[in-house]
C-alpha positions as CSV (number, residue, x, y, z in Angstrom):
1,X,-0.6,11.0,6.8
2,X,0.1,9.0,3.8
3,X,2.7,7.5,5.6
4,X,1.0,6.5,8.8
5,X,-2.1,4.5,6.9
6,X,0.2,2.8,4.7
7,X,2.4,1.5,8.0
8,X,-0.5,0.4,10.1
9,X,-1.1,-1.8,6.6
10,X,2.2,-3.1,6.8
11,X,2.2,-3.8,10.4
12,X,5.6,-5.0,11.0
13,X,9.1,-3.7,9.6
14,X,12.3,-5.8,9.5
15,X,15.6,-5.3,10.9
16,X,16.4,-2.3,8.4
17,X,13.6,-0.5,9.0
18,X,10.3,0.5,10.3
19,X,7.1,0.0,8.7
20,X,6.8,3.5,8.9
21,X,10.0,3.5,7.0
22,X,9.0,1.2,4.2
23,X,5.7,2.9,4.0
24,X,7.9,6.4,3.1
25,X,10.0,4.4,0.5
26,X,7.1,3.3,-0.9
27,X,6.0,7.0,-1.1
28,X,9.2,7.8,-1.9
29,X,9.5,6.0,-5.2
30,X,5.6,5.9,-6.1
31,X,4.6,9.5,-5.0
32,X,0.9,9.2,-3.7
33,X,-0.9,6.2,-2.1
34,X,-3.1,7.3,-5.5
35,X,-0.3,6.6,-7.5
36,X,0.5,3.3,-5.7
37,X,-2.6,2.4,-6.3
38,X,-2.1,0.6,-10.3
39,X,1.0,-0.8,-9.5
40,X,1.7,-4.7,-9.9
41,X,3.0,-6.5,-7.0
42,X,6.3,-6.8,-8.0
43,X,6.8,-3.4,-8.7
44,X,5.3,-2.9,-4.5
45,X,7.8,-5.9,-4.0
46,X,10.6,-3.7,-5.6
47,X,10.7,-2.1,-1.9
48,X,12.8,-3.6,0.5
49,X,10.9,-4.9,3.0
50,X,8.2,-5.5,1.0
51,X,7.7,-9.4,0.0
52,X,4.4,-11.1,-1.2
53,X,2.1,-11.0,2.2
54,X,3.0,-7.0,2.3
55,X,2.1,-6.8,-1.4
56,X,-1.0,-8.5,-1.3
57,X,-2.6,-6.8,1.9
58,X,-2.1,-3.5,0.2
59,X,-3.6,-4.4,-3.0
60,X,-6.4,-6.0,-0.8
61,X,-7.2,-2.8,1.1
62,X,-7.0,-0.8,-2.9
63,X,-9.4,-4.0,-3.9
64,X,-11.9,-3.0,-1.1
65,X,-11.7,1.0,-1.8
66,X,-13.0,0.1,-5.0
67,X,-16.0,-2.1,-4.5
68,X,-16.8,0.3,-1.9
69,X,-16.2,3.5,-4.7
70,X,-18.3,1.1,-7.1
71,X,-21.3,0.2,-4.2
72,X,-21.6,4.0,-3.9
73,X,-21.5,4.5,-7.2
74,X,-24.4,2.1,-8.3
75,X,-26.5,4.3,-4.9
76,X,-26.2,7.3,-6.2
């Protein structure tokens, strides 16, 4: 799921909650990893449980999908 991916991203939760947990508040309030996906880092940061590390490694793994969407785009 949705869910799942986003946690292993997270890797760790706090004392509050899992990162499974955090990854399904971030669903919660964003709707779609797709949707997630054009968001600053402070509104990711808006999460509880989410601080800058967390922020950045999702936006890194979005950064990726995209040179990756872009390097197939330039192949075809």
């Amino acid at each position: 799921t949705e869910a799942e991916l986003l946690s292993i991203i997270i890797n760790t939760g706090t004392r509050k909650f899992t990162a499974y947990q955090i990854a399904q508040n971030l669903l919660d309030k964003f709707g779609t990893v797709y949707e997630l996906q054009g968001k600053t880092l402070e509104e990711v940061m808006e999460i509880e449980g989410i601080g800058a590390v967390k922020a950045t490694q999702i936006a890194a793994v979005f950064e990726l999908c995209r040179r990756i969407i872009i390097h197939m785009e330039r192949e075809s």
